[in-house]
MISEDREN-789473 format. One record per residue (C-alpha): x, y, z; residue in one letter; chain; residue number from 1. Coordinates in steps of 0.2 Angstrom, whole numbers, plus 5000, padded with zeros to 4 digits. Layout:
<rs>
+------+------+------+------+------+-----+
|   px |   py |   pz | code | unit | pos |
+------+------+------+------+------+-----+
|    X |    Y |    Z |    a |    A | NUM |
...
+------+------+------+------+------+-----+
</rs>
This chain:
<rs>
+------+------+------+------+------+-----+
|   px |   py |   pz | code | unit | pos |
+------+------+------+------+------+-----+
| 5109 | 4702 | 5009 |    x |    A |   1 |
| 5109 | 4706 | 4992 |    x |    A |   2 |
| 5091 | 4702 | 4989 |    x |    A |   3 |
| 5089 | 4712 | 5002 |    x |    A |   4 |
| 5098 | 4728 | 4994 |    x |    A |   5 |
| 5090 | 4723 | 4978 |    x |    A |   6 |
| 5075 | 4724 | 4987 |    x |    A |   7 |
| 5077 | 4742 | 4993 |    x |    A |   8 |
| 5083 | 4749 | 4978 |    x |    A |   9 |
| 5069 | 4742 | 4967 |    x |    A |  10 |
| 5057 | 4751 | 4982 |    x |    A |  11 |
| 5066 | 4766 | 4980 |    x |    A |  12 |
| 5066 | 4767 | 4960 |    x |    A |  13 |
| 5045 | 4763 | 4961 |    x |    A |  14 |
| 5042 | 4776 | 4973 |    x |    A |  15 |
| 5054 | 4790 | 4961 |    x |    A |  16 |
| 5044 | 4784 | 4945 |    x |    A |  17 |
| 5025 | 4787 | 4953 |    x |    A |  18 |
| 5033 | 4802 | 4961 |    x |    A |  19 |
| 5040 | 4811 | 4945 |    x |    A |  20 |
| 5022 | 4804 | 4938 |    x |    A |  21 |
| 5013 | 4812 | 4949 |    x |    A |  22 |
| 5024 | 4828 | 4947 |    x |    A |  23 |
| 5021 | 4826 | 4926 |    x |    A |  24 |
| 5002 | 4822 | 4929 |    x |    A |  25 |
| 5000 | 4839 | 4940 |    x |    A |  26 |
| 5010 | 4851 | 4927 |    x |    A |  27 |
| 4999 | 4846 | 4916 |    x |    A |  28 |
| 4983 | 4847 | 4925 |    x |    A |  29 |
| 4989 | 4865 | 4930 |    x |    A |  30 |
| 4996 | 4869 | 4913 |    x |    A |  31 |
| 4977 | 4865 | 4906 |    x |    A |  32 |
| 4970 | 4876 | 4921 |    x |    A |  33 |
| 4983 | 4890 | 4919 |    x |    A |  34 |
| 4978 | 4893 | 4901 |    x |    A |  35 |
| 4960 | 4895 | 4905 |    x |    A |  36 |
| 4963 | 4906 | 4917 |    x |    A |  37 |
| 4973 | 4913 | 4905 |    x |    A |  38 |
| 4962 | 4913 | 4890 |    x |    A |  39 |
| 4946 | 4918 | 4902 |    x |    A |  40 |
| 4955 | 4933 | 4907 |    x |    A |  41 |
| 4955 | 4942 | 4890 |    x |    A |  42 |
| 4936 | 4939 | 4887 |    x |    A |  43 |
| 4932 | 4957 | 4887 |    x |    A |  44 |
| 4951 | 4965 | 4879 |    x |    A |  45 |
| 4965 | 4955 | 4876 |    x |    A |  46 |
| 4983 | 4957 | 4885 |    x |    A |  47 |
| 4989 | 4966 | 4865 |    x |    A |  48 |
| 4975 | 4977 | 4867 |    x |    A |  49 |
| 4980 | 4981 | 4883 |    x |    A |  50 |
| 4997 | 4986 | 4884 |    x |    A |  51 |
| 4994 | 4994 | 4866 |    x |    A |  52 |
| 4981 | 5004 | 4876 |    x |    A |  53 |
| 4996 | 5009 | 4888 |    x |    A |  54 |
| 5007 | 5012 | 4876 |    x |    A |  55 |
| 4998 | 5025 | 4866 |    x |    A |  56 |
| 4993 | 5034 | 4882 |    x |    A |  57 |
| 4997 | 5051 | 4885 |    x |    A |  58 |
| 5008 | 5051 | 4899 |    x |    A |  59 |
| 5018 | 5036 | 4895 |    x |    A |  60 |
| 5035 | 5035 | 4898 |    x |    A |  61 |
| 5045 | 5026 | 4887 |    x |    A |  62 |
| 5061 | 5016 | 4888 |    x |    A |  63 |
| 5073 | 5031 | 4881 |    x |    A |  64 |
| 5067 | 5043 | 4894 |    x |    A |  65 |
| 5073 | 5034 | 4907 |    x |    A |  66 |
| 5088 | 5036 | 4918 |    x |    A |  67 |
| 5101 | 5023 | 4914 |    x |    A |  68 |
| 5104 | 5021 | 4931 |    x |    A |  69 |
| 5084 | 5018 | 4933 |    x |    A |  70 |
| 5084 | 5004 | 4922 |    x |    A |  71 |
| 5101 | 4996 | 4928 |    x |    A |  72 |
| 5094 | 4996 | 4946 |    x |    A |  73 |
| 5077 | 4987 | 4943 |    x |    A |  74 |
| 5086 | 4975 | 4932 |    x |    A |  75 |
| 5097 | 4971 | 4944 |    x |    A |  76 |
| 5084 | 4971 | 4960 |    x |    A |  77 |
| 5072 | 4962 | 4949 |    x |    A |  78 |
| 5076 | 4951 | 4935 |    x |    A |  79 |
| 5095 | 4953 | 4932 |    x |    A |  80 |
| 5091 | 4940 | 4916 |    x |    A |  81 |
| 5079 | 4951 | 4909 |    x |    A |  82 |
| 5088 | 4954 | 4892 |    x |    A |  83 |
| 5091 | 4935 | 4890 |    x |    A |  84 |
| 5077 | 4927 | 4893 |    x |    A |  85 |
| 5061 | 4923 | 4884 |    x |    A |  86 |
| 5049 | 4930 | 4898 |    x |    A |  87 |
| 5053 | 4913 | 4911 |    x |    A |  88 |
| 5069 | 4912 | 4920 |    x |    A |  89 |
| 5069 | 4894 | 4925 |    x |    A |  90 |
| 5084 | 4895 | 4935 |    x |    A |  91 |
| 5075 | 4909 | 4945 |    x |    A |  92 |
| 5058 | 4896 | 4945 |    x |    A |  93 |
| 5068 | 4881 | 4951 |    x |    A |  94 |
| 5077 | 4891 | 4966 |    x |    A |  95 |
| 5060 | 4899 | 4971 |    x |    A |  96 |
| 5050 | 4881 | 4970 |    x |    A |  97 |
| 5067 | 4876 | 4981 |    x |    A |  98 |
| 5065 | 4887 | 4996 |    x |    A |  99 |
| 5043 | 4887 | 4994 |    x |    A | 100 |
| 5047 | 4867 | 4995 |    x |    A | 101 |
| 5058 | 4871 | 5010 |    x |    A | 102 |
| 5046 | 4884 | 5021 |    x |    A | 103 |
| 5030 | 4873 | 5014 |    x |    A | 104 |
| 5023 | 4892 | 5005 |    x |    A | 105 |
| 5021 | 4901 | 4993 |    x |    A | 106 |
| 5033 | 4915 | 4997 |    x |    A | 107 |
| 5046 | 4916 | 4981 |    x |    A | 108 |
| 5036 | 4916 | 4964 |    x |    A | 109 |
| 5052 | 4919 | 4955 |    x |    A | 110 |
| 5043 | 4929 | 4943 |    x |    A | 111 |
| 5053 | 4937 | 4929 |    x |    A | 112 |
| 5046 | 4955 | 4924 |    x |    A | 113 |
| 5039 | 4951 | 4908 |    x |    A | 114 |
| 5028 | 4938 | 4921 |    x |    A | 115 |
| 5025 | 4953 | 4935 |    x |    A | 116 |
| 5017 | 4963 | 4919 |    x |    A | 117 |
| 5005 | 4949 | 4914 |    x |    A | 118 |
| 5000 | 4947 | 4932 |    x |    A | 119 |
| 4999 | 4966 | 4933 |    x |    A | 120 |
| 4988 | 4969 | 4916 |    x |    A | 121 |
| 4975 | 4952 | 4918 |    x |    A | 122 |
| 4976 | 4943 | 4935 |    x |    A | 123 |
| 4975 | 4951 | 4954 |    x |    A | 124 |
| 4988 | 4948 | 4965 |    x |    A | 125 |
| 4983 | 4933 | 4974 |    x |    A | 126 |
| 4996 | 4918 | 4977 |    x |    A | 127 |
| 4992 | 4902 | 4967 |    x |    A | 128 |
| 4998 | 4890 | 4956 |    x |    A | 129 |
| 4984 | 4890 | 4946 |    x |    A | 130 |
| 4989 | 4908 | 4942 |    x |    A | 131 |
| 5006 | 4908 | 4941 |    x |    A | 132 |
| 5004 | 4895 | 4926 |    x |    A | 133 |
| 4993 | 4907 | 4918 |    x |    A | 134 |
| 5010 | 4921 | 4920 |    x |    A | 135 |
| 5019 | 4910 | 4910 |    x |    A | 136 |
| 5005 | 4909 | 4894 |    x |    A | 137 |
| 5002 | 4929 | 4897 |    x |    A | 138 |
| 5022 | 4931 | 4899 |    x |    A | 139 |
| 5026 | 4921 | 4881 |    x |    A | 140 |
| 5013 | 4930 | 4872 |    x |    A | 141 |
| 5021 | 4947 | 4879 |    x |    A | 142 |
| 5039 | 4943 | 4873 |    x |    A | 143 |
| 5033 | 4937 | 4856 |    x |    A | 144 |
| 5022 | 4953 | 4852 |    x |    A | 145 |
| 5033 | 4966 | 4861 |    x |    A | 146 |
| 5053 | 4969 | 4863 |    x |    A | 147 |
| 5061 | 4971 | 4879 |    x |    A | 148 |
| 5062 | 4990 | 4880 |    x |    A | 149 |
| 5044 | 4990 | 4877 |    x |    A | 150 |
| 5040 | 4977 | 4892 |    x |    A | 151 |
| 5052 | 4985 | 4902 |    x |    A | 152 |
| 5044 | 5003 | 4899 |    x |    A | 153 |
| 5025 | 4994 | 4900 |    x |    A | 154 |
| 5032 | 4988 | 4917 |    x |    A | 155 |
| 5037 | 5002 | 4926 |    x |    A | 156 |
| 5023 | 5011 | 4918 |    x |    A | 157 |
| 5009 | 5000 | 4926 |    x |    A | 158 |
| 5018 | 4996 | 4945 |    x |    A | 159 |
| 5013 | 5005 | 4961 |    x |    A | 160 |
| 5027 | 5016 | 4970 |    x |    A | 161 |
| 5017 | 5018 | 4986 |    x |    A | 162 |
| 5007 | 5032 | 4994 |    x |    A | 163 |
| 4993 | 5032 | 4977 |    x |    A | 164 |
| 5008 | 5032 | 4963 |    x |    A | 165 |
| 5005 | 5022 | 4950 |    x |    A | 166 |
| 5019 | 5021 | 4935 |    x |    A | 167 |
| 5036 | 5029 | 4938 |    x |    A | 168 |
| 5031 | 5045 | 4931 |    x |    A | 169 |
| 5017 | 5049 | 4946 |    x |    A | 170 |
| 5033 | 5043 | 4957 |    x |    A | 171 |
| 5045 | 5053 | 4951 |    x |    A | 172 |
| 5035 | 5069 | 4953 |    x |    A | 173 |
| 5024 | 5063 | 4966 |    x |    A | 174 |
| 5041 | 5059 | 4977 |    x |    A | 175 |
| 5054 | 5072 | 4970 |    x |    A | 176 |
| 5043 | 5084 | 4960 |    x |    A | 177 |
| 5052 | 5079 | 4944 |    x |    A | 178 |
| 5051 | 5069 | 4925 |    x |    A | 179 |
| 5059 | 5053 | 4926 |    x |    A | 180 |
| 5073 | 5059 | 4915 |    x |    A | 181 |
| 5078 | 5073 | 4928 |    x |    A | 182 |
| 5081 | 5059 | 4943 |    x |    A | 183 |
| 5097 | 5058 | 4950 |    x |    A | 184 |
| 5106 | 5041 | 4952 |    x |    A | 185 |
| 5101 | 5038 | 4974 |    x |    A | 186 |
| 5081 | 5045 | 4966 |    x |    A | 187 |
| 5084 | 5030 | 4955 |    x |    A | 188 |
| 5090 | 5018 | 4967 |    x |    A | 189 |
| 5075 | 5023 | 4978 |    x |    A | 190 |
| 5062 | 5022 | 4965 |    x |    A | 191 |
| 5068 | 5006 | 4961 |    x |    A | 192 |
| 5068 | 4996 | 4976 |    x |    A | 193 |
| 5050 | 5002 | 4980 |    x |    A | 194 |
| 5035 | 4990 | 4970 |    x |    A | 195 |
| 5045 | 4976 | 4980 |    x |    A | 196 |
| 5031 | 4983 | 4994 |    x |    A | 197 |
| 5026 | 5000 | 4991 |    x |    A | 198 |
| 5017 | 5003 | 5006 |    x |    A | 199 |
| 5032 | 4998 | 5016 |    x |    A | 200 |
| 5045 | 5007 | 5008 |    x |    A | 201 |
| 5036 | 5023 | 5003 |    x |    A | 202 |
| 5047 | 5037 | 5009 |    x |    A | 203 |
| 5031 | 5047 | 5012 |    x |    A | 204 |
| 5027 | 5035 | 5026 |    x |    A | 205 |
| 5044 | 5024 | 5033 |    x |    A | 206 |
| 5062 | 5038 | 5026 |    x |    A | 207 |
| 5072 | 5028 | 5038 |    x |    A | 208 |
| 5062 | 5009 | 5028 |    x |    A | 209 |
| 5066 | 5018 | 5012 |    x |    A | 210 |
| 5084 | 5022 | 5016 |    x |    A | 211 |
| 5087 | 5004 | 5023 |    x |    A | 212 |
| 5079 | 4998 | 5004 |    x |    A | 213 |
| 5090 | 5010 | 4994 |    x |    A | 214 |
| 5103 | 5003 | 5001 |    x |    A | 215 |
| 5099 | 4983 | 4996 |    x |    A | 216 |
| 5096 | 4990 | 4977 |    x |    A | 217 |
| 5113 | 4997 | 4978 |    x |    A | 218 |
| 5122 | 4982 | 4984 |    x |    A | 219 |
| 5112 | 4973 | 4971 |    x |    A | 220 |
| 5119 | 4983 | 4958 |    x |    A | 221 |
| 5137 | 4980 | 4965 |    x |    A | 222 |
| 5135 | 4961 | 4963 |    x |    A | 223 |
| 5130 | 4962 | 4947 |    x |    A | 224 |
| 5146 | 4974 | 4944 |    x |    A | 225 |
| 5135 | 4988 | 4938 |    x |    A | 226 |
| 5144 | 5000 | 4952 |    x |    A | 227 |
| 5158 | 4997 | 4963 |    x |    A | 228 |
| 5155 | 4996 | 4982 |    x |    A | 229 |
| 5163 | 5013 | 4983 |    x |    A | 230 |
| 5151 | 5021 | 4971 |    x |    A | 231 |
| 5136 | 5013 | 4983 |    x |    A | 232 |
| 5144 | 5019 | 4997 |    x |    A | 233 |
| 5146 | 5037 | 4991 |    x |    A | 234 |
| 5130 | 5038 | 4984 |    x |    A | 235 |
| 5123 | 5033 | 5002 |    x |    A | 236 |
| 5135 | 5043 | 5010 |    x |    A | 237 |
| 5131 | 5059 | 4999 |    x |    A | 238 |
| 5110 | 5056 | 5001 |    x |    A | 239 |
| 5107 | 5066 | 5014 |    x |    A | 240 |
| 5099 | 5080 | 5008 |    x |    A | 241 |
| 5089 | 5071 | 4994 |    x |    A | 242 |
| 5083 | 5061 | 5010 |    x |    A | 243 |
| 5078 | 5074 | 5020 |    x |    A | 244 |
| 5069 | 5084 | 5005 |    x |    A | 245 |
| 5059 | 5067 | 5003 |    x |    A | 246 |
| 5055 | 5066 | 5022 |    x |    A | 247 |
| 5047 | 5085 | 5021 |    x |    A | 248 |
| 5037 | 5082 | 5005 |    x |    A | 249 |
| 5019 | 5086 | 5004 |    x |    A | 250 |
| 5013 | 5070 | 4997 |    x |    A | 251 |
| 4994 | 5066 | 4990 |    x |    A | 252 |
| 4991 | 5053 | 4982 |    x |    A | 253 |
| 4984 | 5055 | 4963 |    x |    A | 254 |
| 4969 | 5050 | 4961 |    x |    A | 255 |
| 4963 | 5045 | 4943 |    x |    A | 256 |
| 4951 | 5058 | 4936 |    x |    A | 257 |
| 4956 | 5059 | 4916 |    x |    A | 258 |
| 4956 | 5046 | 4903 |    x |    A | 259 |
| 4978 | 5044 | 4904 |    x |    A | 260 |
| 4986 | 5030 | 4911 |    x |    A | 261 |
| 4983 | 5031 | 4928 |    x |    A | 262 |
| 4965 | 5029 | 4925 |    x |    A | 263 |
| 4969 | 5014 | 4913 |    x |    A | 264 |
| 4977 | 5004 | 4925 |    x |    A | 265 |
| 4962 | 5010 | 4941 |    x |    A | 266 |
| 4952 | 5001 | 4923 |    x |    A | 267 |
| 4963 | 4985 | 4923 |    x |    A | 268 |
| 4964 | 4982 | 4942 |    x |    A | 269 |
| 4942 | 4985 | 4946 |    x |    A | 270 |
| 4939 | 4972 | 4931 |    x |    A | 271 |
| 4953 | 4961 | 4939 |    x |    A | 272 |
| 4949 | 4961 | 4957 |    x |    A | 273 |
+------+------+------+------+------+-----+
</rs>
């Protein structure tokens, strides 16, 4: 009997050594791959050159001309460890690689948004490993050469809102007919819960989607304590008419025809697709 349980566990230890050296073997294959991919992306301009190229455009908004709330809600929807990480949130990895493991996909990337720039700025948008090693290259070099208000600003600067929008200042006078600075709190709320999947939750093509989405940011911002369930609630409760003025908007999307941002970012994405 014990030879036999001796048996079994010795089994079971061999088969968790070669699984963990397959699992080591693999990072490193993809780690080696991800960095070409990486390194082959900024043959022609470099991810600096890029974003530098952002940063000195025209209509760039920056980080001090937007809306408190603005920033809280994305950080809360997207990447509430923003400010204390180093551009991977490994806890946000591992539960992602979790359920992926779970559904057998590629569902959850648990991408932070220094990552979602990188991707954004050098890779298209198709899901694979290979790729998502080369975020975490693209993302290091971002945090190291940037702070977080400029990543952050860079972000929501290069992000698509739906209906042609690229960047938060297209959306917030694309969708409301204002400046970023000007939005009020449910704007924010709305404008942030929208790159999750732009076409779906445009308010030029689904209010009601819209509506339903605002609402998610705002209970996300009441888990991370940012509001208080009653402040989310009024603010839904008291959205009527900002709804409906969205709902009758003329809405075109912008087309890039200058030398600003937007045509920056038309740039990136042609050279990346």
């Amino acid at each position: 009997m014990r030879k036999a349980i001796y048996g079994l566990l010795k089994g079971i230890s061999v088969v968790m050594l070669l699984a963990f050296v397959a699992v080591l073997v693999a990072g490193c294959v993809l780690s080696f791959r991800g960095y070409q991919m990486y390194r082959d992306a900024q043959q022609e301009e470099t991810l600096q050159e890029k974003a530098d190229r952002i940063l000195a455009s025209e209509d760039f908004v920056p980080y001090e001309e937007l809306p408190d709330f603005y920033r809280q809600a994305v950080i809360c929807v997207e990447d509430r460890r923003f400010f204390s990480h180093c551009g991977i949130d490994v806890l946000a990895i591992a539960r992602a690689a979790w359920n992926d493991l779970r559904t057998l996909s590629l569902a959850e990337g648990g991408s932070t948004i220094t990552q979602q720039l990188a991707k954004n700025l050098l890779f298209t948008q198709e899901k694979q490993l290979t790729r998502k090693f080369a975020e975490i290259f693209a993302a290091l070099s971002l945090e190291s050469h940037y702070s977080k208000e400029e990543i952050f600003a860079l972000y929501v600067n290069t992000i698509s809102f739906g209906n042609g929008y690229q960047g938060i200042g297209q959306a917030a006078q694309g969708y409301f007919g204002k400046t970023p600075d000007q939005l009020n709190d449910y704007e924010c709320a709305m404008l942030a819960g929208l790159p999750n999947a732009p076409s779906v939750y445009s308010p030029a093509a689904n209010p009601q989607l819209a509506k339903e989405r605002t609402g998610q940011v705002l209970q996300s911002m009441v888990r991370c304590g940012v509001i208080t369930q009653e402040q989310a609630d009024r603010l839904m409760h008291t959205a009527g008419q900002t709804e409906a003025d969205v709902e009758h908007l003329v809405l075109q999307p912008q087309i890039p025809t200058d030398r600003g941002l937007s045509y920056l970012l038309w740039q990136f994405r042609g050279a990346s697709s």
